[in-house]
N, C-alpha and C positions, 0 to 999 in steps of 0.2 A: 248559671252563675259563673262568673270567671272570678279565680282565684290569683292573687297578684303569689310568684314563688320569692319568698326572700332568701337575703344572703346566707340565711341560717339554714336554709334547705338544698343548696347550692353544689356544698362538698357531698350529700348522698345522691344528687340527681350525675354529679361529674362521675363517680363509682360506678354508680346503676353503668350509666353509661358506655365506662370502660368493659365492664362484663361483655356487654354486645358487640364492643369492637372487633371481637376477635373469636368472633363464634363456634369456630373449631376448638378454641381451647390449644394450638399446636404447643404453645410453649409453656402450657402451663404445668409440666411433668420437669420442668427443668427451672432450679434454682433462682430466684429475682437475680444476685450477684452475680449469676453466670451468665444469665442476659443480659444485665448491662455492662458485665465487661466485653461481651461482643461487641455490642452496641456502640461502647465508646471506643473499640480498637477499629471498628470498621468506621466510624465517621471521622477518626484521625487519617484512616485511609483515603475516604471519599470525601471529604471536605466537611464543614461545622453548621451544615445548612438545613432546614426543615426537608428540603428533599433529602437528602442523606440520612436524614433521623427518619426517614418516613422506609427509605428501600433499604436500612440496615435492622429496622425493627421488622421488617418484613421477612428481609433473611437469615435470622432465626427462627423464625414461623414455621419457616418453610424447610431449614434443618432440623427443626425437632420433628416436625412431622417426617420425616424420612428416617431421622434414628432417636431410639432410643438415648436418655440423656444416658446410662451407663455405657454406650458406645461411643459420644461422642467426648464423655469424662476420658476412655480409655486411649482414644484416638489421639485428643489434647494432650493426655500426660505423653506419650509418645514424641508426642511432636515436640514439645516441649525437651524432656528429656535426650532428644536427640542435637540439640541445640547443643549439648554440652562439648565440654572437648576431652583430648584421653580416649584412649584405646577401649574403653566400655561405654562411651557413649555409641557403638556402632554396636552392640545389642539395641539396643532403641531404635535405629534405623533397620538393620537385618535383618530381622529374625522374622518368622510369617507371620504372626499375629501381627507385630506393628506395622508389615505393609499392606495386610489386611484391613487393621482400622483406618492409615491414612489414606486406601484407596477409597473405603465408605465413607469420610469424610469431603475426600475432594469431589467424589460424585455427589454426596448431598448439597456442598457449598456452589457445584457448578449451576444444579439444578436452582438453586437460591438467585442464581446471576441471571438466568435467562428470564424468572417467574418474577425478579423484585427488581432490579436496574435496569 
């Protein structure tokens, strides 16, 4: 017997779905808000297009799977904080740990570029 699916069943068949798309799970240790602010800073990078939404959702996939979200939380605030001006924003740039974190960041984002664009 075939069953016709209505619209009512729709939104948990789209859910189920999503569970499967991403079978590894990479990003799922790291905050929804944190992956879409990737997401939309890297497709302001890469243009407004289903391909770009397709290789910037990919590349945080493939950065969470390489770090830890409290290394790439640490990595960010670094980066970030080093943006600042003033003679203390060069603790944020200097010191080991922050070239630390941005060196495991820039190697997971490199690894991101060769696996997702």
């Amino acid at each position: 017997m075939i069953r016709f699916v209505g619209f009512s069943s729709l939104p948990l068949l789209l859910i189920s779905g999503l569970a499967f798309a991403n079978p590894a799970g990479a990003a799922s240790d790291y905050p929804t808000v944190t992956v879409v602010n990737y997401v939309l800073g890297c497709m302001q990078t890469n243009g407004q297009t289903r391909q770009a939404l397709e290789s910037c959702s990919c590349s945080i996939d493939v950065i969470a799977s390489i770090l830890p979200f409290e290394d790439y939380e640490r990595a960010e605030t670094f980066k970030s904080m080093s943006l600042t001006t003033g003679e203390r924003s060069g603790l944020f740039r200097e010191n080991a740990p922050a070239k630390a974190a941005s060196t495991e960041l820039k190697r997971a984002q490199a690894e991101a570029d060769v696996r997702c664009f």
